[in-house]
ZAGU-499175 format. One record per residue (C-alpha): residue number from 1; residue in three letters; x, y, z. Coordinates in steps of 0.5 Angstrom, whole numbers, plus 500, padded with zeros to 3 digits. Example, Ala and Ser with C-alpha at 12.3 -4.5 7.8 and 13.67 -1.06 7.14 Angstrom:
# residues 2
(atom 1, 'ALA', (525, 491, 516)),
(atom 2, 'SER', (527, 498, 514)),
//
This chain:
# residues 382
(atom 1, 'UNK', (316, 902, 430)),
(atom 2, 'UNK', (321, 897, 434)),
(atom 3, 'UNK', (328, 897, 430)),
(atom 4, 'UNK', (326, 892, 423)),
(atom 5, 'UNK', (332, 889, 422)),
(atom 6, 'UNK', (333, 887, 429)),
(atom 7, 'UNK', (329, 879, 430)),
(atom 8, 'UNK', (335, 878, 424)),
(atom 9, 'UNK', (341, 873, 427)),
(atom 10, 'UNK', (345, 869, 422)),
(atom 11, 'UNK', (341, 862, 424)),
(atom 12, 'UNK', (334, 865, 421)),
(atom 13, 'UNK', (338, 868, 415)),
(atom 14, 'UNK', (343, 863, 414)),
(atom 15, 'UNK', (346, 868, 410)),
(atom 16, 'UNK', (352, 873, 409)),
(atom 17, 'UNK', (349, 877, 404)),
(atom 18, 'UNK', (347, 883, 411)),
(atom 19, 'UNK', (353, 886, 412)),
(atom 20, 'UNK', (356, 887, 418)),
(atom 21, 'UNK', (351, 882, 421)),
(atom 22, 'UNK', (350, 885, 427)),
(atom 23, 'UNK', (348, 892, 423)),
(atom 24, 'UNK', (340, 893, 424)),
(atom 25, 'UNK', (336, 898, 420)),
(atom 26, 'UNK', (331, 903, 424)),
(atom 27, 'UNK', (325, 905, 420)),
(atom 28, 'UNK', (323, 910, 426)),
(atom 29, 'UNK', (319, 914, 423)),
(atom 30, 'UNK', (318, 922, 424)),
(atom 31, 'UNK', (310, 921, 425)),
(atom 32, 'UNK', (305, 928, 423)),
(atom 33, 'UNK', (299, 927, 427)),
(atom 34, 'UNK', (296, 926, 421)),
(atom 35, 'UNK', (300, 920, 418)),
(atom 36, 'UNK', (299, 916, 426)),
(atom 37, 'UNK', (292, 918, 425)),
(atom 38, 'UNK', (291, 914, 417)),
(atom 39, 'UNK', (295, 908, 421)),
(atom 40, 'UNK', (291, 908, 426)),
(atom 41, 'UNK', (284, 909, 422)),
(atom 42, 'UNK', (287, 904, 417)),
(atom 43, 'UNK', (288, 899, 422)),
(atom 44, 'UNK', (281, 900, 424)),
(atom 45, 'UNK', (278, 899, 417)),
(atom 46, 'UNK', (282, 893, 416)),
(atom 47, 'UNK', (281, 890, 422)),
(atom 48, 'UNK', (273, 891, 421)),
(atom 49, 'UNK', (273, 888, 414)),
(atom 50, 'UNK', (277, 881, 417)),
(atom 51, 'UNK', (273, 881, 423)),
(atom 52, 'UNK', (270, 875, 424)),
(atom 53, 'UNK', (277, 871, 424)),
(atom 54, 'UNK', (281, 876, 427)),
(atom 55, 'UNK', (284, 876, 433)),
(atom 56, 'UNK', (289, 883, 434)),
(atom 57, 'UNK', (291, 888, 430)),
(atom 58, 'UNK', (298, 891, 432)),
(atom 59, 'UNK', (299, 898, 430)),
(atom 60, 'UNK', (307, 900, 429)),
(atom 61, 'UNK', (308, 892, 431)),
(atom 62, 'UNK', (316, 889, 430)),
(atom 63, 'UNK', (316, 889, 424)),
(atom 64, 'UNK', (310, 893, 419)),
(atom 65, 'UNK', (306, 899, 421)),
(atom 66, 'UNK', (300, 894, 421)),
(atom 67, 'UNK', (299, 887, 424)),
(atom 68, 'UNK', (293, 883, 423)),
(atom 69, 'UNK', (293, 876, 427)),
(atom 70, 'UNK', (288, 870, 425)),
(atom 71, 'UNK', (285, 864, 428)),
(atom 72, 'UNK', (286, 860, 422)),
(atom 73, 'UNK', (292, 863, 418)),
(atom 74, 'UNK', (298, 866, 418)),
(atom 75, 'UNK', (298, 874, 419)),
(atom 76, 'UNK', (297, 880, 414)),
(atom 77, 'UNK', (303, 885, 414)),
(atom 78, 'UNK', (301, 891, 412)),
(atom 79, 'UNK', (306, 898, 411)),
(atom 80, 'UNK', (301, 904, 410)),
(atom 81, 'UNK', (303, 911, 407)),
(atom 82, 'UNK', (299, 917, 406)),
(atom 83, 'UNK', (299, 924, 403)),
(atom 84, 'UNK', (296, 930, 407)),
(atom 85, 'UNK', (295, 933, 401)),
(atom 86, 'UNK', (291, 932, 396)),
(atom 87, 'UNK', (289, 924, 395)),
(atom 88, 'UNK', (289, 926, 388)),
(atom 89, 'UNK', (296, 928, 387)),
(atom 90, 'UNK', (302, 923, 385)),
(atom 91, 'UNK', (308, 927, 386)),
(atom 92, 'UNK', (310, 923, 391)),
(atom 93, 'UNK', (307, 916, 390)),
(atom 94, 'UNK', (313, 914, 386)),
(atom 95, 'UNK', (318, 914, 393)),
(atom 96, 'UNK', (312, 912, 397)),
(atom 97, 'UNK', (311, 905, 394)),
(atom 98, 'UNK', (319, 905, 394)),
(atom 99, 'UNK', (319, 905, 400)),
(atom 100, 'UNK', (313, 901, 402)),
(atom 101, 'UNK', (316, 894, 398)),
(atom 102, 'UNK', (322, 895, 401)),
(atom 103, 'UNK', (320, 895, 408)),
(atom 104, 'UNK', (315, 889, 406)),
(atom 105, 'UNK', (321, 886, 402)),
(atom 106, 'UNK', (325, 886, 409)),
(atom 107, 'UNK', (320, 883, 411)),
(atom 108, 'UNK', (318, 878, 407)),
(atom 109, 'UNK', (326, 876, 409)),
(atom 110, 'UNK', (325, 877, 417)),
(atom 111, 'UNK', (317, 872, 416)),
(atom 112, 'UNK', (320, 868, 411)),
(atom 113, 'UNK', (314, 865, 409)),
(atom 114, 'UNK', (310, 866, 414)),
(atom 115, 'UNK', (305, 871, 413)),
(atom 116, 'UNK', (299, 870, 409)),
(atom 117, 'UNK', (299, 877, 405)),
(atom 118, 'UNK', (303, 883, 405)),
(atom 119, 'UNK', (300, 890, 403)),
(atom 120, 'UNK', (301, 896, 402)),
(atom 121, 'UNK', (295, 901, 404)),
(atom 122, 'UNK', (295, 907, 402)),
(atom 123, 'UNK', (290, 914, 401)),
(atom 124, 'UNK', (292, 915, 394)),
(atom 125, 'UNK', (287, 915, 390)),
(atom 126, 'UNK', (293, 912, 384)),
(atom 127, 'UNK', (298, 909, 388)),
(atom 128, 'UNK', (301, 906, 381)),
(atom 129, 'UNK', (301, 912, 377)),
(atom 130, 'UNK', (296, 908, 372)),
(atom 131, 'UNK', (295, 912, 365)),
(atom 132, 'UNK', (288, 916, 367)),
(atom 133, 'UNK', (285, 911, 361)),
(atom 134, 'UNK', (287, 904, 365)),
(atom 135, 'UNK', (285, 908, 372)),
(atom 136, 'UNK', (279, 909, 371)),
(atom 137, 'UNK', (277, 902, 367)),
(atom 138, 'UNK', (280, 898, 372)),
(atom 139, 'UNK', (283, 902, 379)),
(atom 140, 'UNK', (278, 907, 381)),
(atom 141, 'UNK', (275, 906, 389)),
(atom 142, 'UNK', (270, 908, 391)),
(atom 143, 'UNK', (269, 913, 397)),
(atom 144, 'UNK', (265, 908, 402)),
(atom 145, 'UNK', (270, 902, 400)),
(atom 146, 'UNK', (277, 899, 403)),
(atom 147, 'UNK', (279, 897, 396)),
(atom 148, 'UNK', (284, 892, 395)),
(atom 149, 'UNK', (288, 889, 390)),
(atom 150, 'UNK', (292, 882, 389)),
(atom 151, 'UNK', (298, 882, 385)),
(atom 152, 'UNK', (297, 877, 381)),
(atom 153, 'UNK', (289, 877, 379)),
(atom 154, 'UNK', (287, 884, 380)),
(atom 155, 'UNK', (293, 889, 378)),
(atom 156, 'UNK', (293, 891, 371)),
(atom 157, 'UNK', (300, 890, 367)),
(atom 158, 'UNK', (302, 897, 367)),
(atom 159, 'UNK', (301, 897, 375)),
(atom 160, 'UNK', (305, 891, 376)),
(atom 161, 'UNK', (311, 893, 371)),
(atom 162, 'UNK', (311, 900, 376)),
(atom 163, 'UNK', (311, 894, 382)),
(atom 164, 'UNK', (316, 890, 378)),
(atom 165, 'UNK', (321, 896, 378)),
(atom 166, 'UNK', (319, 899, 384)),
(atom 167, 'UNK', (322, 893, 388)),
(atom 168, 'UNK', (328, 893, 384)),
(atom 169, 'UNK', (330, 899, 386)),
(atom 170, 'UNK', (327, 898, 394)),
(atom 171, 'UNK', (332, 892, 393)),
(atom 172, 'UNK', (338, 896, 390)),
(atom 173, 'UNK', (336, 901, 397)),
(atom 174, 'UNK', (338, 895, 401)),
(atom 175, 'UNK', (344, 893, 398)),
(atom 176, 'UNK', (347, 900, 398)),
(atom 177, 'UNK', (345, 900, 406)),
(atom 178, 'UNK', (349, 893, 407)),
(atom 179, 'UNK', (342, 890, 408)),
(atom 180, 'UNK', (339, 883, 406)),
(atom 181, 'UNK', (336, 884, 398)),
(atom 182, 'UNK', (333, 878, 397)),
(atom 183, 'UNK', (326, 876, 396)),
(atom 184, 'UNK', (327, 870, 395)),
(atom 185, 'UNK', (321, 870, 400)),
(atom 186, 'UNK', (317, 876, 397)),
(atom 187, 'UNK', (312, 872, 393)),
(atom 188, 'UNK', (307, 877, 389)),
(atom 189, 'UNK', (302, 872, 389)),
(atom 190, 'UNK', (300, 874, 397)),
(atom 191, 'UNK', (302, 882, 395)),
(atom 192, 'UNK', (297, 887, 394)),
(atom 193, 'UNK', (295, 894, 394)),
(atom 194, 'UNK', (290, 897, 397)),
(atom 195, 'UNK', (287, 904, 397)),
(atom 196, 'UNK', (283, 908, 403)),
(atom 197, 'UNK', (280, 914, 401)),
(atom 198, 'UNK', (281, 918, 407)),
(atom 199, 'UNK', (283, 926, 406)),
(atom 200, 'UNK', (285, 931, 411)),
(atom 201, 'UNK', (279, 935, 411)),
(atom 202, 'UNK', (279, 939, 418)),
(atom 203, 'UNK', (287, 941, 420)),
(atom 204, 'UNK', (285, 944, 426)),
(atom 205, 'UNK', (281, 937, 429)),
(atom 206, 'UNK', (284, 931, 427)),
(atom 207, 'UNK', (278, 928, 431)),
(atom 208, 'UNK', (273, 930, 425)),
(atom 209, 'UNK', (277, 927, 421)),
(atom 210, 'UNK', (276, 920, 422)),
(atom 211, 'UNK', (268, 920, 422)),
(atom 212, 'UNK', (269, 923, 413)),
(atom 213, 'UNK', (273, 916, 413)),
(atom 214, 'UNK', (267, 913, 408)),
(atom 215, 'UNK', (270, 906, 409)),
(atom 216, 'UNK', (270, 906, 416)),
(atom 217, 'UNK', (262, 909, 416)),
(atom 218, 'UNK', (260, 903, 411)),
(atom 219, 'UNK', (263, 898, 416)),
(atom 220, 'UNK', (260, 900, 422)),
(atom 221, 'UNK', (253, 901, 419)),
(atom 222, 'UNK', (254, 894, 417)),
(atom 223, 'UNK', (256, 891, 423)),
(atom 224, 'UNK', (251, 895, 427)),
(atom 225, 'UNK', (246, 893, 420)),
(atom 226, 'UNK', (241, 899, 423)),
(atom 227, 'UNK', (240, 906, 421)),
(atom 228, 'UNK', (245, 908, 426)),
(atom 229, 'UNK', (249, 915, 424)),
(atom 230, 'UNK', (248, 918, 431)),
(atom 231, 'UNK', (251, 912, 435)),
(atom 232, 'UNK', (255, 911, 429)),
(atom 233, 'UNK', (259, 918, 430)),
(atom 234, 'UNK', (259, 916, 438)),
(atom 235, 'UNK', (262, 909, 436)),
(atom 236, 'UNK', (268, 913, 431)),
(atom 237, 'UNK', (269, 919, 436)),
(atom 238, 'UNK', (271, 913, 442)),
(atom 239, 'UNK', (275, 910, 437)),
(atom 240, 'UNK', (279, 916, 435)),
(atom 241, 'UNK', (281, 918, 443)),
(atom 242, 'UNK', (282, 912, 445)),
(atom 243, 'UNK', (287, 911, 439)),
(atom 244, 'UNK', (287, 916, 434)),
(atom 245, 'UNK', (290, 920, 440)),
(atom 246, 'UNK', (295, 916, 442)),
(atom 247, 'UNK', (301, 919, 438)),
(atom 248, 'UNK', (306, 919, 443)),
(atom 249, 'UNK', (305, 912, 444)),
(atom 250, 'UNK', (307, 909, 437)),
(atom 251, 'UNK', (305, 903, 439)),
(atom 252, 'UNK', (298, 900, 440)),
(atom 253, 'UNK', (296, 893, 440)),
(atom 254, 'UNK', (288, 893, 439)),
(atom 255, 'UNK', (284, 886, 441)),
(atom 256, 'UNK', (278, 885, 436)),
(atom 257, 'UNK', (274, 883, 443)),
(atom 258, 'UNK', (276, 891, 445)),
(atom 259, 'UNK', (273, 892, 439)),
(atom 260, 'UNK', (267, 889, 440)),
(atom 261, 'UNK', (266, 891, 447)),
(atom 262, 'UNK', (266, 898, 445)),
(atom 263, 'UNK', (260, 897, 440)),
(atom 264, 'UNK', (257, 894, 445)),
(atom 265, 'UNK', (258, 899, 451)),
(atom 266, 'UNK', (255, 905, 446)),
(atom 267, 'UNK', (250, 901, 444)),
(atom 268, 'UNK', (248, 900, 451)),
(atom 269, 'UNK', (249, 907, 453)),
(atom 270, 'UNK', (244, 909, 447)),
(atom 271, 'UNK', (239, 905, 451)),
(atom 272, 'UNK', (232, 909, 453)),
(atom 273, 'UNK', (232, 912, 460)),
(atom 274, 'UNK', (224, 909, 461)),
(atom 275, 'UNK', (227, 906, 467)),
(atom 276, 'UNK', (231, 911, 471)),
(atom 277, 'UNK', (225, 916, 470)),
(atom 278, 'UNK', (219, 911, 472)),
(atom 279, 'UNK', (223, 906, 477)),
(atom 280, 'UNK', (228, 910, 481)),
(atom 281, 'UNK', (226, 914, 486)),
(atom 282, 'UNK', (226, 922, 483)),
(atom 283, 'UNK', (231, 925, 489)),
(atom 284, 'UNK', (236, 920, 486)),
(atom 285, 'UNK', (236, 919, 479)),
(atom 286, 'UNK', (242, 924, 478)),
(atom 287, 'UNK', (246, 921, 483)),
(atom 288, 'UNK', (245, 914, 479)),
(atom 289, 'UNK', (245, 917, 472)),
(atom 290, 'UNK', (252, 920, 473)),
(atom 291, 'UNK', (254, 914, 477)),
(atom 292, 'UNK', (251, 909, 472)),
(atom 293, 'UNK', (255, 913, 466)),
(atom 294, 'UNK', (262, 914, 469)),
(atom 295, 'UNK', (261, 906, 469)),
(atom 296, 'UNK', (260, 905, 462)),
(atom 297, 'UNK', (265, 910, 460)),
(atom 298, 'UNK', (271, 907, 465)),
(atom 299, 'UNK', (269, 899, 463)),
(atom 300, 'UNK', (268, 900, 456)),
(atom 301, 'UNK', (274, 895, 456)),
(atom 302, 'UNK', (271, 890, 460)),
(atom 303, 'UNK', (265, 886, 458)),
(atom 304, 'UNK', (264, 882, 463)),
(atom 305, 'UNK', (258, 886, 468)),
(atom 306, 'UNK', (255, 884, 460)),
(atom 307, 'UNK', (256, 878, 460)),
(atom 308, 'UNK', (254, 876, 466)),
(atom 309, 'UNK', (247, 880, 466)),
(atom 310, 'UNK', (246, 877, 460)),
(atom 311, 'UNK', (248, 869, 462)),
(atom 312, 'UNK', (243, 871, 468)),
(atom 313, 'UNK', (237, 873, 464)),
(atom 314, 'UNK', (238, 866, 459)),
(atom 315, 'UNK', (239, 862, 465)),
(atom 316, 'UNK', (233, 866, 469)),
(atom 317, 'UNK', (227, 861, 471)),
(atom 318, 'UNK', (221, 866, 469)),
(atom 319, 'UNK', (215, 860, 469)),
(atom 320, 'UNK', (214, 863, 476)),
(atom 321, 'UNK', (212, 869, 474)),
(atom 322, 'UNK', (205, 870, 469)),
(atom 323, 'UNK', (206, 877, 467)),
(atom 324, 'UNK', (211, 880, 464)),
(atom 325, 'UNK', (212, 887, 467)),
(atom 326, 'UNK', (213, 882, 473)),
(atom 327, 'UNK', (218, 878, 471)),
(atom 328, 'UNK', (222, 883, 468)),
(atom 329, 'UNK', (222, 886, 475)),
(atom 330, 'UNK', (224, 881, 479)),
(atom 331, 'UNK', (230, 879, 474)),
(atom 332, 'UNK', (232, 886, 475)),
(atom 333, 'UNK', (232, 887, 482)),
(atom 334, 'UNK', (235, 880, 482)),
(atom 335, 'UNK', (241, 883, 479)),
(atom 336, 'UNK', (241, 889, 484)),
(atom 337, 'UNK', (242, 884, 490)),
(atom 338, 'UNK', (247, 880, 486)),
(atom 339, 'UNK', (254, 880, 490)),
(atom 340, 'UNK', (259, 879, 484)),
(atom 341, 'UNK', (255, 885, 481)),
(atom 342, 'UNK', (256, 889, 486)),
(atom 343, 'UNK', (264, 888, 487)),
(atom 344, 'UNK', (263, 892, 480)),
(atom 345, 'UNK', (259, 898, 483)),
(atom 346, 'UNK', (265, 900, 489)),
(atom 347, 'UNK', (260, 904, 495)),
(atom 348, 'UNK', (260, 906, 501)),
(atom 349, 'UNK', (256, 903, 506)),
(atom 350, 'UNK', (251, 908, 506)),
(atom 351, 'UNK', (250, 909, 499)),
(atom 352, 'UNK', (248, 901, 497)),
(atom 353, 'UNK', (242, 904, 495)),
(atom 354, 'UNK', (244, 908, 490)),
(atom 355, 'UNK', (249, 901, 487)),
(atom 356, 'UNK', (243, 898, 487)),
(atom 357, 'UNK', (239, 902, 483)),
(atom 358, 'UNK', (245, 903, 479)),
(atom 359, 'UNK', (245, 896, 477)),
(atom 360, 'UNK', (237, 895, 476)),
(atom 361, 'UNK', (238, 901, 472)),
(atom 362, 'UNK', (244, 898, 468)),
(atom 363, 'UNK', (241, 891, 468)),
(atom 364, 'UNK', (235, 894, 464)),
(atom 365, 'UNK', (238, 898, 458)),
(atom 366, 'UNK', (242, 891, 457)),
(atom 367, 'UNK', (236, 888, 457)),
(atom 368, 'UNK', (233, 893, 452)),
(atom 369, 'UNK', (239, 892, 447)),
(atom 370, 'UNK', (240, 884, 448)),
(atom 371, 'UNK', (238, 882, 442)),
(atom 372, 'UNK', (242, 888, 438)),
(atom 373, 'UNK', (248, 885, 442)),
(atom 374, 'UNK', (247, 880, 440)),
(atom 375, 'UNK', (248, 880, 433)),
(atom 376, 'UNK', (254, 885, 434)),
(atom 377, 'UNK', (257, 880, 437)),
(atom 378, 'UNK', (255, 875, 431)),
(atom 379, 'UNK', (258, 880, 427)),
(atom 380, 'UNK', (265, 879, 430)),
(atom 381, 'UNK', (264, 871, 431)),
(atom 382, 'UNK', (264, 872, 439)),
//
């Protein structure tokens, strides 16, 4: 995370309460492997969860760990804390729900008002010590949930006198430091607390770990609304090497239309190949196959060889044509001859064969999965 305190200049804070003025407080953090990939993950789900008006999620942003970023509102701040032990031990929730609202106190000082919620996420299974009795009436998640709790309407009274003393302390931290202490801006009504189960059960391959992420696994079945676990597990293992991986980096910004299109493009791969094994010649179904899979994989950034087949098929005049296999068929080798795509396929000359039926053979697998596309992309508001 960039240095917090650094945005702060005297005209924003109008005060002299941060001493020196020019003292700036690091909240660089010393990241385990395991704790990036919580962030990550819980970035991930949280961004699922507010997917239809989302429009990025910074992950390690200037002033919080996770930053969510809205058509139509202010953003949610969020400062994420986890344990690689057990989720059920609370040795040290104490200090890390200290530390969480004091950095989301500072950041209430940098925002002022503006952010529309400030959160503080962890995988604690009680992240405000509730008695067992009061826990279990009015805390316990679920394993397949993002659980979140506003201050005001959600959060038991004896949670809200641990919060209450928690961000004394925070503040009294700040004071010590020579920081900002005020929360003249910290207001409870837009603070929540929020629960992702999420246990380090694999300590050898953090990329197993992602796909026992209940809360995740629930979000993309919904999103996919299909009896999906293999395409779900495909979609998971992408996200987790695209930025579970990224550790060195401490810095992601994840925009929701990347997001979308990665559904979409694993979605497209999991298309049948009844093209390839009818319709392309047998001396170059390899050749095309590896060709077409390089593709997918290396623009699962870019959805505009997507967009524009799909474009074309809403726009194709197919009245011309009274069967359906003839039709389909003449769409298909329109796109193969279709210049804009070719520039997509880069071939040598004497391999614009194989480009051709590389597109033909992508074309069809776009237009098998058109309409499960189409509902990803409603699910996203896209």
């Amino acid at each position: 995370m960039e240095e917090q305190l650094s945005l702060f200049s005297t005209d924003d804070l109008n005060s002299k309460e941060l001493k020196p003025e020019d003292k700036e407080k690091s909240t660089q953090a010393s990241y385990s492997a395991w704790g990036w990939l919580f962030q990550v993950t819980a970035a991930i789900v949280m961004g699922l969860k507010y997917r239809r008006n989302l429009t990025e999620m910074k992950v390690e942003g200037k002033t919080e760990d996770i930053e969510l970023y809205f058509e139509d509102k202010k953003p949610i701040y969020v400062q994420a804390k986890s344990t690689g032990k057990s989720i059920e031990d609370t040795s040290n929730a104490t200090q890390h729900c200290t530390a969480a609202l004091n950095t989301l106190i500072n950041t209430s000082n940098i925002k002022k008002n503006r952010y529309s919620q400030l959160i503080y996420i962890s995988n604690f299974l009680n992240p405000l010590k509730l008695t067992d009795e009061i826990w279990r009436a009015l805390w316990k998640p679920n394993k397949d949930e993002l659980l979140v709790q506003n201050y005001v309407s959600d959060i038991p009274q004896e949670g809200k006198v641990y919060l209450n003393e928690r961000a004394k302390e925070a503040k009294k931290q700040l004071q010590n430091a020579g920081y900002l202490y005020t929360d003249d801006y910290f207001d409870w009504n837009k603070v929540s607390v929020a629960t992702l189960i999420f246990s380090r059960k694999n300590e050898e391959d953090l990329e197993d770990n992602i796909k026992e992420c209940s809360a995740l696994n629930k979000l993309i079945d919904e999103i996919l609304k299909r009896d999906t676990n293999k395409l779900r597990d495909n979609i998971e293992t992408d996200l987790y090497r695209r930025y579970g991986t990224n550790a060195t980096n401490f810095k992601l910004t994840i925009k929701k239309n990347e997001i979308c299109s990665l559904f979409i493009y694993k979605i497209v791969q999991g298309a049948p190949e009844t093209y390839l094994e009818k319709n392309i010649p047998i001396f170059q179904q390899e050749d095309v196959e590896t060709y077409a899979k390089g593709f997918i994989d290396e623009q699962s950034k870019n959805i505009e060889v997507i967009n524009k087949i799909l474009v074309d098929f809403y726009e194709f005049d197919a009245s011309k044509y009274t069967d359906e296999d003839e039709k389909l068929n003449a769409f298909i080798d329109q796109e193969g001859e279709d210049e804009q795509l070719k520039s997509y396929f880069p071939m040598n000359e004497k391999d614009e064969e194989i480009q051709k039926n590389c597109l033909r053979y992508l074309t069809y697998k776009i237009l098998y999965k058109q309409r499960v596309i189409k509902d990803t992309r409603e699910e996203f508001n896209i």
